[in-house]
VMD Tcl script that builds the backbone (N, CA, C; Angstrom):
set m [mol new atoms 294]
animate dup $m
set s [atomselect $m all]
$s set {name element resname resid chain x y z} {
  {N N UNK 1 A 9.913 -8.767 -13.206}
  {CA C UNK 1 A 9.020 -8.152 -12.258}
  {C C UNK 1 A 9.410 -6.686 -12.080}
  {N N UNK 2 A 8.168 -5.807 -12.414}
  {CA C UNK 2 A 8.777 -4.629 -12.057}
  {C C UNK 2 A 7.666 -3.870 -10.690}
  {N N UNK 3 A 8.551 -3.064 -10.126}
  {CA C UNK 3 A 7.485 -2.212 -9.191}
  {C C UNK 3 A 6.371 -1.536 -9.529}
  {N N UNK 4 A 5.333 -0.827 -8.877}
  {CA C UNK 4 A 4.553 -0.364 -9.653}
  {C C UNK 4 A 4.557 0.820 -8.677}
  {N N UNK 5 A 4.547 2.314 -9.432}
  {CA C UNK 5 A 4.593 3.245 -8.279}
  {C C UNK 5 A 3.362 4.306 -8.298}
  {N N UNK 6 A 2.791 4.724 -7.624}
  {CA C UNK 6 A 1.620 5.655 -7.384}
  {C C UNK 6 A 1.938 6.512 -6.690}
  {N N UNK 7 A 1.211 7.517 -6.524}
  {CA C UNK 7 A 0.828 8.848 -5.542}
  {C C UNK 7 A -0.297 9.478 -5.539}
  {N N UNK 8 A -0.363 9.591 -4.285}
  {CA C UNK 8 A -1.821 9.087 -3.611}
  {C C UNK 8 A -1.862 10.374 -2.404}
  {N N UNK 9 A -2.893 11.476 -2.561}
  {CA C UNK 9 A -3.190 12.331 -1.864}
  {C C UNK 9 A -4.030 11.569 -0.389}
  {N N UNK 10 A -3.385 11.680 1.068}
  {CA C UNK 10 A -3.683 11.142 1.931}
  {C C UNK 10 A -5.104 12.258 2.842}
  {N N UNK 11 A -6.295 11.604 3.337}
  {CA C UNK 11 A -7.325 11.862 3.705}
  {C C UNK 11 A -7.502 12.482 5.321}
  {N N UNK 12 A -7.557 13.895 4.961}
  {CA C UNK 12 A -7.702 14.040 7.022}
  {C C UNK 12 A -7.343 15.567 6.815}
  {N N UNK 13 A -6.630 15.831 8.173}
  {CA C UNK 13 A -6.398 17.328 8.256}
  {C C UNK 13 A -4.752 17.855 7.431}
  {N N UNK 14 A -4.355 17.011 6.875}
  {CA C UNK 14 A -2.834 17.310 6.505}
  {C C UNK 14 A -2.714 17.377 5.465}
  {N N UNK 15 A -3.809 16.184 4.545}
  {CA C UNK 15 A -3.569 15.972 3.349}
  {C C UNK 15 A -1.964 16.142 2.688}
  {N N UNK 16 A -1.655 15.109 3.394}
  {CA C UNK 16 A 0.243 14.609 3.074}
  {C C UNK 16 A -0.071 13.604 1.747}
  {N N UNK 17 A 1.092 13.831 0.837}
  {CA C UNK 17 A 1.269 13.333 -0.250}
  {C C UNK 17 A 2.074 11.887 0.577}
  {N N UNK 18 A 1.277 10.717 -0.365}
  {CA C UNK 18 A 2.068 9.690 0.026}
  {C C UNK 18 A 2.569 8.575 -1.728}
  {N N UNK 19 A 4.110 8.636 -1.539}
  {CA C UNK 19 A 4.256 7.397 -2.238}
  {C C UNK 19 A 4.279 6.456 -2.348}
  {N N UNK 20 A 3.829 5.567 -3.196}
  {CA C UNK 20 A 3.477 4.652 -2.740}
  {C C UNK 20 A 4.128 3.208 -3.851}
  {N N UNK 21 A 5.214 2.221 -3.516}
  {CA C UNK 21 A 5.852 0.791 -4.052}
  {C C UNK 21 A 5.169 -0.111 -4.097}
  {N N UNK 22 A 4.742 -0.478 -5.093}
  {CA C UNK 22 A 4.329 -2.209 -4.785}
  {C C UNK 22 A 4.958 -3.165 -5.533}
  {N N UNK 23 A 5.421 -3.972 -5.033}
  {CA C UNK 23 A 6.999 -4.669 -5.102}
  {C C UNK 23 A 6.122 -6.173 -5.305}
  {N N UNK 24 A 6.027 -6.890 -6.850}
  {CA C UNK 24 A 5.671 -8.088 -6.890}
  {C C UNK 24 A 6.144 -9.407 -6.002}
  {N N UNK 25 A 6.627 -8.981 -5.230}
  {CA C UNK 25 A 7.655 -9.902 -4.439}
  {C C UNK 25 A 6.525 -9.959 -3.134}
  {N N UNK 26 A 5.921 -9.164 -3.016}
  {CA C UNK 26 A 4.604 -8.948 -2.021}
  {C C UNK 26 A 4.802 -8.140 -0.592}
  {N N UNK 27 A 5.470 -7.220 -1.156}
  {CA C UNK 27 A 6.443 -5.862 -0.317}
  {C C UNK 27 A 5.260 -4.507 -0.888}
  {N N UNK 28 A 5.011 -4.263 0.749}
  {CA C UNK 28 A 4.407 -2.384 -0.270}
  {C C UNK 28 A 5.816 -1.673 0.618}
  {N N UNK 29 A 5.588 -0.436 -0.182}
  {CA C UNK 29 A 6.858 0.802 0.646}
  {C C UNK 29 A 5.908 1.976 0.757}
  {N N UNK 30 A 5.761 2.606 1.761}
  {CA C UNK 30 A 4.988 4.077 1.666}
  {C C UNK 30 A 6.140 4.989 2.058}
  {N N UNK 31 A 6.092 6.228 1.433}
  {CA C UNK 31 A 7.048 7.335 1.939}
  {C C UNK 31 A 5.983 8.717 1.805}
  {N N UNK 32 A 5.936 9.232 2.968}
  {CA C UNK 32 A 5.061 10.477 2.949}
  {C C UNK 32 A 5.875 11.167 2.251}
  {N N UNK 33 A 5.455 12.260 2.018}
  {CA C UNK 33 A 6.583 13.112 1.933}
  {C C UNK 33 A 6.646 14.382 2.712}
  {N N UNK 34 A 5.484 14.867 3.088}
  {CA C UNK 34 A 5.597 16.057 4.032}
  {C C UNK 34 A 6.201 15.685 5.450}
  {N N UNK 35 A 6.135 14.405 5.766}
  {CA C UNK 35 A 6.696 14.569 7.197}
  {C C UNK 35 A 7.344 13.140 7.369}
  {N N UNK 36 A 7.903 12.911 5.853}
  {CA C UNK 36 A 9.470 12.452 5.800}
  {C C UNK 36 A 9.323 10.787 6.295}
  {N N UNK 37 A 8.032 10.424 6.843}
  {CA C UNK 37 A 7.434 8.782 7.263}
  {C C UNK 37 A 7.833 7.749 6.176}
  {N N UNK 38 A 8.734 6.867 6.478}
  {CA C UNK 38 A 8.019 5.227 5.940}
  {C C UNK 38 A 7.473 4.568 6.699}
  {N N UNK 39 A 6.608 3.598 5.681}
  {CA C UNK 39 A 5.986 2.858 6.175}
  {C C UNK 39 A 6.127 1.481 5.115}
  {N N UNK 40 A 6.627 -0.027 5.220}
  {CA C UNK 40 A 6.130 -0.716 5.331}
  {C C UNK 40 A 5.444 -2.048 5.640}
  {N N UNK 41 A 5.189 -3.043 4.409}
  {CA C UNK 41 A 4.504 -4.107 5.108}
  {C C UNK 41 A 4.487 -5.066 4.060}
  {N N UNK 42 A 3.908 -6.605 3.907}
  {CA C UNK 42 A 3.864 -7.745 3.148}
  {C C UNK 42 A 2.544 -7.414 3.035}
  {N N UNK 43 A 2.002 -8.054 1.880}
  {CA C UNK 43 A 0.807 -7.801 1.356}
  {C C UNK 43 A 0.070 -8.836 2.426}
  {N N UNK 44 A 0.273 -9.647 2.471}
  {CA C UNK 44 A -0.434 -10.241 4.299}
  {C C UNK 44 A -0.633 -9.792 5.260}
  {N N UNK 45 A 0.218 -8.720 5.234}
  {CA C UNK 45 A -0.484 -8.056 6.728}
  {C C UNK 45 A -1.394 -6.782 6.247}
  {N N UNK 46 A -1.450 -6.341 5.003}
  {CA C UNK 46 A -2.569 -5.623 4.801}
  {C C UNK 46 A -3.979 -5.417 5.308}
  {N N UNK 47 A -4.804 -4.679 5.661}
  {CA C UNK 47 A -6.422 -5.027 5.456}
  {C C UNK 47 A -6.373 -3.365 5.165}
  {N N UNK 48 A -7.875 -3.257 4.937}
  {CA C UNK 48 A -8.322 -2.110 3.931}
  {C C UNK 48 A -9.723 -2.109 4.623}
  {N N UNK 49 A -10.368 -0.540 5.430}
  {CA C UNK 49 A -11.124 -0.902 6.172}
  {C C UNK 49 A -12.052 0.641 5.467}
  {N N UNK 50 A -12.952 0.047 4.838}
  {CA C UNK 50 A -13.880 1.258 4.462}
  {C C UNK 50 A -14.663 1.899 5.500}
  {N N UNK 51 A -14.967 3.224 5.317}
  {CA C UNK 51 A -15.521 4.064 6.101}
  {C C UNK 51 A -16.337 5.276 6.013}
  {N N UNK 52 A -17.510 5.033 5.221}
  {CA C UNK 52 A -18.073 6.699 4.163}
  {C C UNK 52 A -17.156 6.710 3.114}
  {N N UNK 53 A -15.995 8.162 2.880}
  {CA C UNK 53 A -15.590 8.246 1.634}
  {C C UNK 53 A -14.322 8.197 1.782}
  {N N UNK 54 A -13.955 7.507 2.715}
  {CA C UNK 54 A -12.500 7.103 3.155}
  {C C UNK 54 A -12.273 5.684 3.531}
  {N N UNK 55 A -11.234 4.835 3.203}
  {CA C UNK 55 A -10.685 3.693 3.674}
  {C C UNK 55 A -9.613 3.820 4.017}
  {N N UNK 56 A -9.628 3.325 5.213}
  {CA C UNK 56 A -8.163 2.994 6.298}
  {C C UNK 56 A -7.163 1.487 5.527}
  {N N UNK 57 A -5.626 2.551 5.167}
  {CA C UNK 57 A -4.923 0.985 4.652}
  {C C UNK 57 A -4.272 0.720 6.368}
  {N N UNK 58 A -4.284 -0.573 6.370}
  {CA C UNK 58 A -3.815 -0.808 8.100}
  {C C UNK 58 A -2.526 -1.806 7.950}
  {N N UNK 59 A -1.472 -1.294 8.101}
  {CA C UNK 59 A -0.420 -2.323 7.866}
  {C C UNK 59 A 0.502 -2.913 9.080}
  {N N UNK 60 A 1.639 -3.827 8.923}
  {CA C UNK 60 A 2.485 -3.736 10.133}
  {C C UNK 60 A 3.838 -4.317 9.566}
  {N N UNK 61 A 4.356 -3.090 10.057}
  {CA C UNK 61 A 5.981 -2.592 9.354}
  {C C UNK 61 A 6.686 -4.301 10.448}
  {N N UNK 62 A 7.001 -5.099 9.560}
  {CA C UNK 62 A 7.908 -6.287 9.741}
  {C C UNK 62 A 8.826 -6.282 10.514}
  {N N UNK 63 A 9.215 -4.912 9.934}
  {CA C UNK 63 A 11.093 -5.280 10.844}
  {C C UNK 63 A 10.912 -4.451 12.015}
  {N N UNK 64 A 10.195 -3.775 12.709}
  {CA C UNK 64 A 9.856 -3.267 14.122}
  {C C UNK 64 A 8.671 -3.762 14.597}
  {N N UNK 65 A 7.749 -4.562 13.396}
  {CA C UNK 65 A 6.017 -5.400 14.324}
  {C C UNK 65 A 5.321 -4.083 14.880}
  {N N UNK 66 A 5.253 -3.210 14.404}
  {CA C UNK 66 A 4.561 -1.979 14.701}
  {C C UNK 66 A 3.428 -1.437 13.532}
  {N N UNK 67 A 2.474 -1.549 13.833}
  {CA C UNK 67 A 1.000 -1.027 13.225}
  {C C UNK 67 A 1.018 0.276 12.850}
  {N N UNK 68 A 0.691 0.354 11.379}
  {CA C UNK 68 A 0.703 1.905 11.172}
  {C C UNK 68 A -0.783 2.055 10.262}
  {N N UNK 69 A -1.349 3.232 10.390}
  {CA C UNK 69 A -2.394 3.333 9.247}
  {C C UNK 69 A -2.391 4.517 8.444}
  {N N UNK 70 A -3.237 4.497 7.184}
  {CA C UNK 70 A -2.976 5.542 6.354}
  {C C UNK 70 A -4.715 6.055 5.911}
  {N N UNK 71 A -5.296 7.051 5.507}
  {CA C UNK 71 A -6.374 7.335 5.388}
  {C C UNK 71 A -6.403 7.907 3.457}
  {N N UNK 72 A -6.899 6.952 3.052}
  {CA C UNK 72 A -6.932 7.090 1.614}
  {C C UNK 72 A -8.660 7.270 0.577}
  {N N UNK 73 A -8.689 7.848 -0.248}
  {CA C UNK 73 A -10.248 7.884 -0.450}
  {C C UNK 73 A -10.518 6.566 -1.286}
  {N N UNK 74 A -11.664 6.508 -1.281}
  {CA C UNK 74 A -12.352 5.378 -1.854}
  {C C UNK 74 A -11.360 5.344 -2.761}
  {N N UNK 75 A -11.574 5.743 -4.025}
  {CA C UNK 75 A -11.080 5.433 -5.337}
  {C C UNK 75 A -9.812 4.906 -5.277}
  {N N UNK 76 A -8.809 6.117 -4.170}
  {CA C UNK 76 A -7.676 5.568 -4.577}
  {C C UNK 76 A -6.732 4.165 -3.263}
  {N N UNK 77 A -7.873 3.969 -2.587}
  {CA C UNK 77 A -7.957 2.710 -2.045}
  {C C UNK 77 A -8.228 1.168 -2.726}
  {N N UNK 78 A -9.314 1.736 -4.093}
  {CA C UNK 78 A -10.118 0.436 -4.657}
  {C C UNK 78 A -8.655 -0.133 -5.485}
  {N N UNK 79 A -7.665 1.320 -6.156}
  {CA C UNK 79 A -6.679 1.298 -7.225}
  {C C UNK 79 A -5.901 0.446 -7.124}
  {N N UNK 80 A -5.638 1.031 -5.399}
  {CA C UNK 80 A -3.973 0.158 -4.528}
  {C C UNK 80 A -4.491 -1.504 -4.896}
  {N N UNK 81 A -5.560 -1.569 -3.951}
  {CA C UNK 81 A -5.973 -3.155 -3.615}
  {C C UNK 81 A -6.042 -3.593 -5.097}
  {N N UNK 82 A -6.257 -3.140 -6.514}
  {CA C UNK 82 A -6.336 -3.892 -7.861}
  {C C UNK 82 A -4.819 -4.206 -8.186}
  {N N UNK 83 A -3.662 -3.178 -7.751}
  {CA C UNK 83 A -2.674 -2.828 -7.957}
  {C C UNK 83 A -2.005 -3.785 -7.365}
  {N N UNK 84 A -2.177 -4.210 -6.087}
  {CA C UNK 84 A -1.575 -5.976 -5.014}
  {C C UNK 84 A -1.926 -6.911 -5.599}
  {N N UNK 85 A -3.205 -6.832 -5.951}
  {CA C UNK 85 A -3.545 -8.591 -6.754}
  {C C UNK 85 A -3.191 -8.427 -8.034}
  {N N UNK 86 A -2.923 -7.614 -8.613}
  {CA C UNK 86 A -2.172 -7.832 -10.188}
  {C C UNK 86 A -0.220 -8.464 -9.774}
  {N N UNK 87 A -0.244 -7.490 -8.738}
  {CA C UNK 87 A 1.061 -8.113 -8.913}
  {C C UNK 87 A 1.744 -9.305 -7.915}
  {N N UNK 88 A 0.500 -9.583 -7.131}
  {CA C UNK 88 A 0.319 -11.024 -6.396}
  {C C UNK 88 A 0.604 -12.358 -7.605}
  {N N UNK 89 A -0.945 -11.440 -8.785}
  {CA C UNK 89 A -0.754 -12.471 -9.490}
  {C C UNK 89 A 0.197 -12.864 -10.766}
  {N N UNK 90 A 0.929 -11.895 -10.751}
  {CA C UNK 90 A 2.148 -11.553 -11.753}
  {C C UNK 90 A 3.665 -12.667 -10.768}
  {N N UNK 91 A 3.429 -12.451 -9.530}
  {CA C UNK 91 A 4.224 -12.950 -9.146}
  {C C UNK 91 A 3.951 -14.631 -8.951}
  {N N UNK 92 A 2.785 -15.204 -9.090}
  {CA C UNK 92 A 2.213 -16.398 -8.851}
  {C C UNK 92 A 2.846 -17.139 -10.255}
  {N N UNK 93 A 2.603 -16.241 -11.210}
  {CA C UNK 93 A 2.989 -17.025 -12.616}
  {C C UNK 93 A 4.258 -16.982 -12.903}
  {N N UNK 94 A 5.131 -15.716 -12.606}
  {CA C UNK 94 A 6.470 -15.948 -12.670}
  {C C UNK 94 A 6.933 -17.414 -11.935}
  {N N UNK 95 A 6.388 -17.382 -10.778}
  {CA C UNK 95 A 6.942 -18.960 -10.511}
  {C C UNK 95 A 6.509 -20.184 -10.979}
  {N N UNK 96 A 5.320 -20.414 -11.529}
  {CA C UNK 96 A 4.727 -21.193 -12.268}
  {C C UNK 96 A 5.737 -21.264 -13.278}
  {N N UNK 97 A 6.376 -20.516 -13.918}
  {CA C UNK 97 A 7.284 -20.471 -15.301}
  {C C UNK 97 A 8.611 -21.286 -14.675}
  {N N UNK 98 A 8.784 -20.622 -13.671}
  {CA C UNK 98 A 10.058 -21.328 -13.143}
  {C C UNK 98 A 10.483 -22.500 -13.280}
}
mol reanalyze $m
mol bondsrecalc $m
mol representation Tube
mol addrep $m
């Protein structure tokens, strides 16, 4: 299983670069980088909330239970969410092998 990593120009007045982990284990990691933020969450507590030419990723960081959101554009919202179920399902078959 390997991670899969992106970067992803964030939507609004700051336009903060965000990195972005997705950990087949069903872990995301976000790290802004302009203002030094993590963020994350289990692919269960995800939702993805479209809005015109922006979708809200809405997560909640586990180990404090605190809600955070991120403002991402369409495209690179549709990427992330293809990017979780590949490795949802990468991780479904690794255990199947088991």
């Amino acid at each position: 299983m390997i991670k899969t990593h992106r970067n992803f120009l964030l939507q609004g007045n700051n336009q903060h670069h965000a990195h972005i982990h997705i950990n087949p284990i069903g872990e995301l990691d976000i790290d802004i980088i302009e203002s030094e933020q993590h963020h994350s969450a289990e692919f269960d507590d995800l939702t993805f909330k479209c809005s015109g030419a922006m979708t809200t990723l809405v997560g909640v960081d586990p180990k404090v239970n605190k809600q955070w959101h991120l403002s991402l554009d369409n495209r690179d919202a549709e990427e992330l969410n293809v990017l979780i179920t590949q490795a949802t399902e990468e991780f479904e078959v690794l255990m199947k092998d088991l």
